[in-house]
Backbone and ligand atoms as CSV (ligand in chain L), in Angstrom:
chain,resi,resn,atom,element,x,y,z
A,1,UNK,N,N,0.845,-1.192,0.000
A,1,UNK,CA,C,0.000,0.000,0.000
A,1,UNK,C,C,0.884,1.246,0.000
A,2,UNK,N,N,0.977,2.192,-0.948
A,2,UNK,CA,C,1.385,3.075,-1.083
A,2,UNK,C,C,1.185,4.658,0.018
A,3,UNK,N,N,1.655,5.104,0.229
A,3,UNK,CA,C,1.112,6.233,1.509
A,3,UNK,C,C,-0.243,7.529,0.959
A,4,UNK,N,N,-0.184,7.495,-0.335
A,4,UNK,CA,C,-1.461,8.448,-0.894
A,4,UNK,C,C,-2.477,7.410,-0.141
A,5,UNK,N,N,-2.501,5.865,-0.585
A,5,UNK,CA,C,-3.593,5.419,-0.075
A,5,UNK,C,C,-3.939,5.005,1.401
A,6,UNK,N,N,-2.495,4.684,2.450
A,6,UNK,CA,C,-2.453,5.229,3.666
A,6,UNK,C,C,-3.806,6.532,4.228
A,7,UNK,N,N,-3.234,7.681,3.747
A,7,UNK,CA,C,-3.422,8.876,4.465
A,7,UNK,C,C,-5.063,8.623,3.804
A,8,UNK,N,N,-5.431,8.357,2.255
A,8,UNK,CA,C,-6.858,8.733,2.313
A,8,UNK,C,C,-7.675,7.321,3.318
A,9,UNK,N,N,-7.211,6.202,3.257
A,9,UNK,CA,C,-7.726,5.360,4.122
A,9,UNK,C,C,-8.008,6.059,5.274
A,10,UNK,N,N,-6.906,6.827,6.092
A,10,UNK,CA,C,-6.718,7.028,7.331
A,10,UNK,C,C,-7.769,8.316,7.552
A,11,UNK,N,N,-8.226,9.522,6.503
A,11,UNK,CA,C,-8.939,10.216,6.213
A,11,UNK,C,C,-10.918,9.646,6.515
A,12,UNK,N,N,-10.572,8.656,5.319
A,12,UNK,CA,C,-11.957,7.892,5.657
A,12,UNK,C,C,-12.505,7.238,6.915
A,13,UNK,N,N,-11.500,6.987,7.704
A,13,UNK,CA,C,-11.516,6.019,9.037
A,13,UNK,C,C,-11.649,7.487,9.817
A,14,UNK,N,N,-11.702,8.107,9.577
A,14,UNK,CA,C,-11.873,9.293,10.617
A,14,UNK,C,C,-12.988,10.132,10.721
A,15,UNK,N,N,-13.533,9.897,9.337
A,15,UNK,CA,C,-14.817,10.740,8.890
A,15,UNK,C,C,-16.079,9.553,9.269
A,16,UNK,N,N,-15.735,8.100,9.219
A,16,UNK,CA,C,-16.647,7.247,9.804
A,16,UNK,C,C,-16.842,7.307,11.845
A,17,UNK,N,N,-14.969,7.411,12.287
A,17,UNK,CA,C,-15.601,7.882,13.405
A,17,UNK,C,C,-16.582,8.973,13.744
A,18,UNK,N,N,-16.295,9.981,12.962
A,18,UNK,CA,C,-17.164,11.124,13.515
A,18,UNK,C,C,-18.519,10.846,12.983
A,19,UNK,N,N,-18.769,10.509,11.801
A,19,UNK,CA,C,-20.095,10.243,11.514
A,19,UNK,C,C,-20.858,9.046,12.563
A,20,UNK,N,N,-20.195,8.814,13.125
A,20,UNK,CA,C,-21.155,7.325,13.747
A,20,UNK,C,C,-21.023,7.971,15.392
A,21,UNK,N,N,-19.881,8.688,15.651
A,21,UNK,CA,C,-20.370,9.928,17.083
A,21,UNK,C,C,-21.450,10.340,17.044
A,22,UNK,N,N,-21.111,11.324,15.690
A,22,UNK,CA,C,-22.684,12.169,15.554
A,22,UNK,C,C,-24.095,11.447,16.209
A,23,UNK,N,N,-23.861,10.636,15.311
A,23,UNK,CA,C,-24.948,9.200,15.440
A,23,UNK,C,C,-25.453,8.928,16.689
A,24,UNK,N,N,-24.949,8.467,17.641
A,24,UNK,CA,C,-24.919,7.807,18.938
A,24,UNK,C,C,-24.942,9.291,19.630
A,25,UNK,N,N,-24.336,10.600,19.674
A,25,UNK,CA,C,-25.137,11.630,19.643
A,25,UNK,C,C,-27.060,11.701,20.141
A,26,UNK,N,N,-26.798,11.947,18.593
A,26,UNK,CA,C,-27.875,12.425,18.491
A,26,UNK,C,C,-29.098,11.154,18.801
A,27,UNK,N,N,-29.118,10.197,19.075
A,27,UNK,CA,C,-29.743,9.122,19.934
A,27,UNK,C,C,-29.587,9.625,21.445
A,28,UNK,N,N,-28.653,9.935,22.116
A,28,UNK,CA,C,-28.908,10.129,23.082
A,28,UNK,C,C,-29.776,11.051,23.313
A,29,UNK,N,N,-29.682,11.713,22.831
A,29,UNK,CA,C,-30.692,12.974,22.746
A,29,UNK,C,C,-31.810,12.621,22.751
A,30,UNK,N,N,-32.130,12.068,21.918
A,30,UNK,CA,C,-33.454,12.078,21.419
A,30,UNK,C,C,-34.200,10.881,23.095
A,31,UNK,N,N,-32.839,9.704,23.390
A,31,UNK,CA,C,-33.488,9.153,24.255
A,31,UNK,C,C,-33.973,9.914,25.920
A,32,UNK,N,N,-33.043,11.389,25.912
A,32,UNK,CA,C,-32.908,12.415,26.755
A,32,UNK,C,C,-32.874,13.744,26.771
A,33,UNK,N,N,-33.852,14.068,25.959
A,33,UNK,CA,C,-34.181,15.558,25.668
A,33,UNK,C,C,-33.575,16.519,26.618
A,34,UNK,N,N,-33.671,16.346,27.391
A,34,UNK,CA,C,-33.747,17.465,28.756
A,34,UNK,C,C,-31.847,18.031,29.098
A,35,UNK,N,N,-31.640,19.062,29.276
A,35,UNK,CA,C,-30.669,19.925,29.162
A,35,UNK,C,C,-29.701,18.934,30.430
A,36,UNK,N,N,-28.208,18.886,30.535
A,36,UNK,CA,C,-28.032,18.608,31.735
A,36,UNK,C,C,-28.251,19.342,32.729
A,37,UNK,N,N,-28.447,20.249,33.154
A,37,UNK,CA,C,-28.285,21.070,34.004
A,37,UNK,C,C,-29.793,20.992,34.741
A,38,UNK,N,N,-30.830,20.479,33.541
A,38,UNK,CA,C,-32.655,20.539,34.411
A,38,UNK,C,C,-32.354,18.933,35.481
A,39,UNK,N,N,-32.951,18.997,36.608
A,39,UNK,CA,C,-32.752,17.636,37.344
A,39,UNK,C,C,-33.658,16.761,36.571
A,40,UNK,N,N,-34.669,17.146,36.278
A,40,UNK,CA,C,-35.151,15.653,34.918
A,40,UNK,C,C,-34.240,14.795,34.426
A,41,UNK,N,N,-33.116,15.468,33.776
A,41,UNK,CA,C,-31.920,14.598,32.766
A,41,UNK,C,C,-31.482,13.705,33.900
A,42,UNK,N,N,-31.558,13.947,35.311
A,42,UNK,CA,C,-31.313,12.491,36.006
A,42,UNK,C,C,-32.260,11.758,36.208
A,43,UNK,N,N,-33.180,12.081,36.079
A,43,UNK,CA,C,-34.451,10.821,36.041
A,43,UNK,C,C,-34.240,10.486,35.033
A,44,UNK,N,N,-34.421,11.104,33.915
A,44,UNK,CA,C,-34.284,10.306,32.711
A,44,UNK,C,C,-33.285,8.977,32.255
A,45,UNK,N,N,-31.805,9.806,32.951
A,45,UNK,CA,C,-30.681,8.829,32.495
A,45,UNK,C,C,-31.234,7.521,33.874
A,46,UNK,N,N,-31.577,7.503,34.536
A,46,UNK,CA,C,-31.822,6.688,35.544
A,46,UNK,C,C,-32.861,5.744,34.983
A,47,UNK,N,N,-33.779,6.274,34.186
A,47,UNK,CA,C,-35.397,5.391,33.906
A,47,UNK,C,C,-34.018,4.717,32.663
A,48,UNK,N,N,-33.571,4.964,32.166
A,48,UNK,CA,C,-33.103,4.959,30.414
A,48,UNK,C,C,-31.887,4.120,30.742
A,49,UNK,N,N,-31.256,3.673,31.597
A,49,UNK,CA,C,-30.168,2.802,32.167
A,49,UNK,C,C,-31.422,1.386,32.780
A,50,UNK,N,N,-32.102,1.654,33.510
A,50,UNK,CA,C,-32.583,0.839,34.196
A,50,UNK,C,C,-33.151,-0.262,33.168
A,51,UNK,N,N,-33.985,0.346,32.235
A,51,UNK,CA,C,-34.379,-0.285,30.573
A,51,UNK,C,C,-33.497,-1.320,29.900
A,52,UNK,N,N,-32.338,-0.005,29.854
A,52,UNK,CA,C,-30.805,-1.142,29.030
A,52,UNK,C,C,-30.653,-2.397,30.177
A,53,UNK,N,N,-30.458,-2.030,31.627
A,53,UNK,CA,C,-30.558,-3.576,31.992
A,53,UNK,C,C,-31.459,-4.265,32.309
A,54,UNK,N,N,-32.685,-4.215,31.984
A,54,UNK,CA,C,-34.031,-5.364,31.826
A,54,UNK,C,C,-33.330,-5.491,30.712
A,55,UNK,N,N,-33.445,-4.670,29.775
A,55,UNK,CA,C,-32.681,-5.441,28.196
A,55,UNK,C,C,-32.097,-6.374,28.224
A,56,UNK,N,N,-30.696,-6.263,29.252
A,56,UNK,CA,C,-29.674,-7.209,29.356
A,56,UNK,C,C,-29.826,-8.555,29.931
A,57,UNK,N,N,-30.803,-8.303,30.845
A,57,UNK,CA,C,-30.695,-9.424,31.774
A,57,UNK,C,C,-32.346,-10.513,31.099
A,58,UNK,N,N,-33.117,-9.452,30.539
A,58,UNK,CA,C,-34.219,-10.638,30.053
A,58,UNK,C,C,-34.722,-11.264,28.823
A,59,UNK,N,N,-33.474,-10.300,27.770
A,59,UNK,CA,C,-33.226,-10.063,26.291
A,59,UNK,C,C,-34.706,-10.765,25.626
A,60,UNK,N,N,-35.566,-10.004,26.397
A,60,UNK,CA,C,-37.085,-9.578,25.137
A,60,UNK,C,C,-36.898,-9.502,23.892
A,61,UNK,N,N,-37.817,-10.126,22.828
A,61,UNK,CA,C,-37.388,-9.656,21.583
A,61,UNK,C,C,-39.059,-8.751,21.854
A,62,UNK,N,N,-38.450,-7.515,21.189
A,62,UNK,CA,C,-39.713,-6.561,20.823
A,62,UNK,C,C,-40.109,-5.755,19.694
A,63,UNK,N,N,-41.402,-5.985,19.587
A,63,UNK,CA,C,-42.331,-5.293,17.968
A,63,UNK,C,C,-41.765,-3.911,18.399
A,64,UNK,N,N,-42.598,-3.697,16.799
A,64,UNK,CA,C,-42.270,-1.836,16.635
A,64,UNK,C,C,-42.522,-0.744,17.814
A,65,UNK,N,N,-43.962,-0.993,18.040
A,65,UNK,CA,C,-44.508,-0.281,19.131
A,65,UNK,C,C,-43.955,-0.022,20.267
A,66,UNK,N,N,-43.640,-1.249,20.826
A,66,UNK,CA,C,-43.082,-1.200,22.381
A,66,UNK,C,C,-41.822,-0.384,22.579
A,67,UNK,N,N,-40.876,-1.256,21.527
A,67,UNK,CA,C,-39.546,-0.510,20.968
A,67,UNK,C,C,-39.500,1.117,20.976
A,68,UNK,N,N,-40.590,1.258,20.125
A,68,UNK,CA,C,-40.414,2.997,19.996
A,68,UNK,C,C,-40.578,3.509,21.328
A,69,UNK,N,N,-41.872,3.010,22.147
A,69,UNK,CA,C,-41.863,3.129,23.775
A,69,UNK,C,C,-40.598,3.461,24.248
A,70,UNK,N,N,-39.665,2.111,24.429
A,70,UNK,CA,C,-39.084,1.996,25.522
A,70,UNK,C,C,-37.397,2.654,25.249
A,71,UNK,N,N,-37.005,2.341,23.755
A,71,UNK,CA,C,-35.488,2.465,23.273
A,71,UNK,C,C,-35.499,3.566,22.133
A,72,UNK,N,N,-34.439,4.053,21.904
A,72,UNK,CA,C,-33.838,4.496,20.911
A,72,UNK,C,C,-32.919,3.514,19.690
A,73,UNK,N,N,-33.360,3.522,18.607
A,73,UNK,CA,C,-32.531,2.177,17.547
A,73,UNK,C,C,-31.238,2.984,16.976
A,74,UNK,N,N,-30.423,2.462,17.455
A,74,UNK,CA,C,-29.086,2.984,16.502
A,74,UNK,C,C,-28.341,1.929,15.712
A,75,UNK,N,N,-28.326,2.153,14.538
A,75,UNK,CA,C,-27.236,1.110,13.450
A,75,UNK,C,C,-25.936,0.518,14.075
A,76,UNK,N,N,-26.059,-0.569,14.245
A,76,UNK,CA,C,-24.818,-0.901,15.033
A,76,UNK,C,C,-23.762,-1.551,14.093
A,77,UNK,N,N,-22.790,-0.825,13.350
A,77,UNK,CA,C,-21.605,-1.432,12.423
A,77,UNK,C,C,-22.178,-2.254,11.314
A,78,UNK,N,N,-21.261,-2.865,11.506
A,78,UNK,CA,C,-21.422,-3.996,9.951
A,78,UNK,C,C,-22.928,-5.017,10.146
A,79,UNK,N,N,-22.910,-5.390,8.559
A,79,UNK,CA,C,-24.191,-6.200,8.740
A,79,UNK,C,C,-24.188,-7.296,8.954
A,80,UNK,N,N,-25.387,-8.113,8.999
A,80,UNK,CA,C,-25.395,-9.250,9.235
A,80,UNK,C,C,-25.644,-9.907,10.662
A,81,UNK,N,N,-25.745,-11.200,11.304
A,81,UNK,CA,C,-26.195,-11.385,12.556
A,81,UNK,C,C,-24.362,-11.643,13.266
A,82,UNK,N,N,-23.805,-10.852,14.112
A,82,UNK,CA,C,-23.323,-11.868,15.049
A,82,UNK,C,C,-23.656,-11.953,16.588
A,83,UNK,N,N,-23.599,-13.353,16.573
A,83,UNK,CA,C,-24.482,-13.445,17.975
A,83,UNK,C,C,-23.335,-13.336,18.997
A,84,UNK,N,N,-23.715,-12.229,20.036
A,84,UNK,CA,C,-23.303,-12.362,21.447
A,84,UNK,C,C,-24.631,-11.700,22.523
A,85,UNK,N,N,-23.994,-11.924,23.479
A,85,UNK,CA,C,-25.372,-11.493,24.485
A,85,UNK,C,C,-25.030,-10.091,24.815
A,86,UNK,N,N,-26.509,-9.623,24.648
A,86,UNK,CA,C,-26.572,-8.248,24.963
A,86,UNK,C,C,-26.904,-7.670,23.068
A,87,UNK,N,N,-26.104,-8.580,22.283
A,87,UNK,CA,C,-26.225,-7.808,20.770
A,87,UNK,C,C,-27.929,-7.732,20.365
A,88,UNK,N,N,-28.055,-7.019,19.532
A,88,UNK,CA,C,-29.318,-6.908,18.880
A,88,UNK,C,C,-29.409,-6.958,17.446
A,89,UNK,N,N,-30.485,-7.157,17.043
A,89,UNK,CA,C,-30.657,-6.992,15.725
A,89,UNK,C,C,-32.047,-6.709,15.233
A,90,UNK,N,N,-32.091,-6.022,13.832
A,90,UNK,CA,C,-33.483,-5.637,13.668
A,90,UNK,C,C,-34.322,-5.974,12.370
A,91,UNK,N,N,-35.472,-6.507,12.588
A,91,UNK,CA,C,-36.352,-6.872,11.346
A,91,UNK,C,C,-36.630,-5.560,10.046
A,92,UNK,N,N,-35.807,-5.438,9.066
A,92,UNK,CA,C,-36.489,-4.214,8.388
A,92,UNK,C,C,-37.624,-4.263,8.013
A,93,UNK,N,N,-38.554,-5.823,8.060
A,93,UNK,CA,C,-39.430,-5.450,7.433
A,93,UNK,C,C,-40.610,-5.431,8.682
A,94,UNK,N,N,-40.781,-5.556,9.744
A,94,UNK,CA,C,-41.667,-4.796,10.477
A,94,UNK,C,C,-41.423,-4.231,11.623
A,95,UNK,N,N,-39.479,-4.309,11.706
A,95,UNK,CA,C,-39.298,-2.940,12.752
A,95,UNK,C,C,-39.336,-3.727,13.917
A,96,UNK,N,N,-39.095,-5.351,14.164
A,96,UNK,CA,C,-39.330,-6.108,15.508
A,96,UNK,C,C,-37.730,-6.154,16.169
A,97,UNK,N,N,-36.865,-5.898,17.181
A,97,UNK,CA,C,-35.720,-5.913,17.291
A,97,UNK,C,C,-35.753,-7.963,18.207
A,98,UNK,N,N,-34.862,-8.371,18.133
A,98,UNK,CA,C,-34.503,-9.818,18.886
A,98,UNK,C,C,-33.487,-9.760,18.765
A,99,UNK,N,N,-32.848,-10.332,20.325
A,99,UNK,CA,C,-31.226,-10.785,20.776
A,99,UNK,C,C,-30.668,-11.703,19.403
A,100,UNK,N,N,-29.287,-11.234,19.461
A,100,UNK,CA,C,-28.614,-12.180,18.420
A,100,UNK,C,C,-28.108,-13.201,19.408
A,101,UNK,N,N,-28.427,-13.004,20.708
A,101,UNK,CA,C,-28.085,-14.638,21.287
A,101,UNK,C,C,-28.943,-14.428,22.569
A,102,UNK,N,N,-28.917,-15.224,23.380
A,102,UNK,CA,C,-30.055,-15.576,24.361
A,102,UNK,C,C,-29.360,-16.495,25.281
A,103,UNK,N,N,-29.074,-16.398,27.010
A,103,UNK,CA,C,-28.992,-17.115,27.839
A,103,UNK,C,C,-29.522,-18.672,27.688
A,104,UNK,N,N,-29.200,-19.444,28.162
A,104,UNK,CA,C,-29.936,-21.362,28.076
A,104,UNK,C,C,-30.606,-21.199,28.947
A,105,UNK,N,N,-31.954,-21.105,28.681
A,105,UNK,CA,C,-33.319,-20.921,29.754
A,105,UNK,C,C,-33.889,-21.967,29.082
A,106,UNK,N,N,-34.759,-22.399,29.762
A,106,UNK,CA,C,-35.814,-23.515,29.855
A,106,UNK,C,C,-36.738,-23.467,28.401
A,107,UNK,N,N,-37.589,-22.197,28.661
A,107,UNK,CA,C,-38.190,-21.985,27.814
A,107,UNK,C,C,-38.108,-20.089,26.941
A,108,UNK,N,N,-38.098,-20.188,25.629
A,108,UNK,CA,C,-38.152,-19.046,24.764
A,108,UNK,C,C,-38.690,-19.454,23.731
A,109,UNK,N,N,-39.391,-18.607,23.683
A,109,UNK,CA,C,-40.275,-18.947,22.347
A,109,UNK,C,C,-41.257,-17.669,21.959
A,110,UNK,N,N,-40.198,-17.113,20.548
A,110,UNK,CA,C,-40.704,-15.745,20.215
A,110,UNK,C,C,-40.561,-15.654,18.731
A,111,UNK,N,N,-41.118,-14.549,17.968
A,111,UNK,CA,C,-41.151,-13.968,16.573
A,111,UNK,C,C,-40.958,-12.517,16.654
A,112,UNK,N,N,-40.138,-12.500,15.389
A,112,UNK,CA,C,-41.093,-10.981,15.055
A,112,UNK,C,C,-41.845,-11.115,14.574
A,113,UNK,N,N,-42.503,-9.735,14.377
A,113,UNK,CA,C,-43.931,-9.786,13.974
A,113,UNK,C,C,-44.301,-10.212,12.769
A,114,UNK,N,N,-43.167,-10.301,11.566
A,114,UNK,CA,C,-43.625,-10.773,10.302
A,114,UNK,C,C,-42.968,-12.196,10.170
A,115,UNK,N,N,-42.519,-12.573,11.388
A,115,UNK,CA,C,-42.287,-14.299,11.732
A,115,UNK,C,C,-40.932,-14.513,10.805
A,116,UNK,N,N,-39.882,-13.608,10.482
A,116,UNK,CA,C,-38.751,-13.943,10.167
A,116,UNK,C,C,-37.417,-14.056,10.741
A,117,UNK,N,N,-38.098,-13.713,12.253
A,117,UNK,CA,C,-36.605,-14.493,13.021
A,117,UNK,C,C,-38.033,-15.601,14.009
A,118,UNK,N,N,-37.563,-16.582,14.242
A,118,UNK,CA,C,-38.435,-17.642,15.150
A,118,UNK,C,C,-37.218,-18.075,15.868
A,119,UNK,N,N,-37.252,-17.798,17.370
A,119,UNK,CA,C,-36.800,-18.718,18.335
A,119,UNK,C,C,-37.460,-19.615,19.049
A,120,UNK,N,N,-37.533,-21.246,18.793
A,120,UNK,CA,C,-38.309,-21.962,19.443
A,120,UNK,C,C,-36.887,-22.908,20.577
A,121,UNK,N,N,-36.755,-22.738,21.961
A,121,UNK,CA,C,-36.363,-22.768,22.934
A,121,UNK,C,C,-37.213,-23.635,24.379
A,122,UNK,N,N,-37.047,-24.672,23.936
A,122,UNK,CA,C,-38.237,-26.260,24.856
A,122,UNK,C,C,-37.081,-26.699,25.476
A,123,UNK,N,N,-36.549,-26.607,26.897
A,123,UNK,CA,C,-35.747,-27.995,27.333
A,123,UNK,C,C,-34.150,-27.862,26.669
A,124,UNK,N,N,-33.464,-28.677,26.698
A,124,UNK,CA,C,-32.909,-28.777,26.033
A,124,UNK,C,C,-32.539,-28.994,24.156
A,125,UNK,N,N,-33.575,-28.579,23.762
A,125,UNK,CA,C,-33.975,-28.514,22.247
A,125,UNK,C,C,-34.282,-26.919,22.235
A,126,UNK,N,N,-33.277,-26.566,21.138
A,126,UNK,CA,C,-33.306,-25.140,20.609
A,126,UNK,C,C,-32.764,-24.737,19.082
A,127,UNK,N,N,-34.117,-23.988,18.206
A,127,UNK,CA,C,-33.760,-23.476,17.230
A,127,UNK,C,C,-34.135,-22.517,16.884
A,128,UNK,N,N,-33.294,-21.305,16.149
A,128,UNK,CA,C,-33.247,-20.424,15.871
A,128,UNK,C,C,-33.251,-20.338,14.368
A,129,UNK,N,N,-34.167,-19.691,13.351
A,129,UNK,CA,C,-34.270,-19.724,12.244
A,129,UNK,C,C,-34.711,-18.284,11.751
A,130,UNK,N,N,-34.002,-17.875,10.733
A,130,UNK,CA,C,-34.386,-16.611,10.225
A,130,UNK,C,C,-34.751,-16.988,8.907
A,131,UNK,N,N,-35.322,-16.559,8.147
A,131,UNK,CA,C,-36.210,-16.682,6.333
A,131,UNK,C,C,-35.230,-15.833,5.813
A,132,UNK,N,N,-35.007,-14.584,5.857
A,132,UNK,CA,C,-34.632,-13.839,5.298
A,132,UNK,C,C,-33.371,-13.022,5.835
A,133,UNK,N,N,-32.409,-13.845,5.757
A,133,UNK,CA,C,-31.137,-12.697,6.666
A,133,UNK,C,C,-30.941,-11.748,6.883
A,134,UNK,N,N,-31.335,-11.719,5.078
A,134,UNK,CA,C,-30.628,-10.362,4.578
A,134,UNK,C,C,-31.766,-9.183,5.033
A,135,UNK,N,N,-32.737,-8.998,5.825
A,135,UNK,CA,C,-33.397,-8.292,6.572
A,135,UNK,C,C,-33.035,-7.817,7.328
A,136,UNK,N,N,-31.775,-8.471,8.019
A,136,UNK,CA,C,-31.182,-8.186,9.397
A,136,UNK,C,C,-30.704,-6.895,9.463
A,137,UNK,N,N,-30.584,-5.787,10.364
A,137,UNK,CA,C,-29.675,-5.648,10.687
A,137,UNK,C,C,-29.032,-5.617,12.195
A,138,UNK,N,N,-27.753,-5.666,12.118
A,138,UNK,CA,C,-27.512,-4.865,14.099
A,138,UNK,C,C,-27.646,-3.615,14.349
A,139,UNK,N,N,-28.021,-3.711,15.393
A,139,UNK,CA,C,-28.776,-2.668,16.205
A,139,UNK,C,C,-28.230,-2.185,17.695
A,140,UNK,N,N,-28.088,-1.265,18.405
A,140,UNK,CA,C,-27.839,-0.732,19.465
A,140,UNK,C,C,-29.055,-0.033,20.178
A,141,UNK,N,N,-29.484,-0.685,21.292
A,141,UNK,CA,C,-30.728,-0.014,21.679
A,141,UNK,C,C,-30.104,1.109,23.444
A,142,UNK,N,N,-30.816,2.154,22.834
A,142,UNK,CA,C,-30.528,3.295,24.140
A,142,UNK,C,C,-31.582,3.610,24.654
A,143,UNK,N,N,-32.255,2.918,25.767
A,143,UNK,CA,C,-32.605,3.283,27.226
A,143,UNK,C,C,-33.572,5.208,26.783
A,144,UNK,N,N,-34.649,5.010,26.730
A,144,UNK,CA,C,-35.480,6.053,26.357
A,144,UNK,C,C,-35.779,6.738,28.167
A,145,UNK,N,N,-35.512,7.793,28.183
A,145,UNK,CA,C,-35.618,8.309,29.619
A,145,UNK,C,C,-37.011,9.161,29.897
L,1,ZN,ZN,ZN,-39.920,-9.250,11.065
């Protein structure tokens, strides 16, 4: 690799950090309107943390509705599913978010709403099936205050 293409690589890698700041930005915001300085913005960050860990600890998959309720959706990197706990991912075609992985519990058994991710989770018997991958994407959910 020659250094012209160095420096513009290194150019581009810099304009993606800031664009994806912006990003995660302006999500917070939106999940926390309120100025720091009003004491609301600590209720808020308090209701909006407490959310992210029900998230964490009971990894709900949830429709459009609730979602818009409870989180803020931010694009999380590259596409495609990879599963770890805590990751997310989102149905484009009706907006349902589900864990890209899930604790070994007894029982899970969920959809999105247009039934293209299915986790069926009985006992020791578990499958996970998506129709359409390429629907996917990852997702970062922020705690709506
Ligand atoms: Zn769906």
């Amino acid at each position: 690799m020659d250094s012209a293409r160095k420096k513009q690589l290194k150019v581009l890698g810099k304009a993606e950090v800031a664009r994806s700041s912006a990003e995660i930005r302006a999500a917070l915001k939106e999940a926390n309107p309120e100025p720091y300085s009003d004491k609301r913005w600590g209720e808020n960050y308090k209701r909006g943390t407490l959310r992210e860990k029900w998230l964490k600890q009971k990894s709900p998959l949830l429709h459009a509705k609730k979602l818009e309720e409870l989180f803020v959706v931010v694009p999380n990197g590259s596409a495609g599913w990879q599963p770890h706990l805590g990751g997310y991912v989102q149905c484009q075609r009706c907006g349902s978010v589900a864990p890209s992985a899930v604790r070994k519990r007894w029982f899970y058994w969920a959809s999105c709403q247009c039934g293209n991710i299915q986790f069926r989770c009985v006992g020791p018997w578990k499958k996970i099936s998506v129709a359409n991958p390429e629907l996917l994407i990852p997702v970062k959910l922020i705690g709506r205050g």
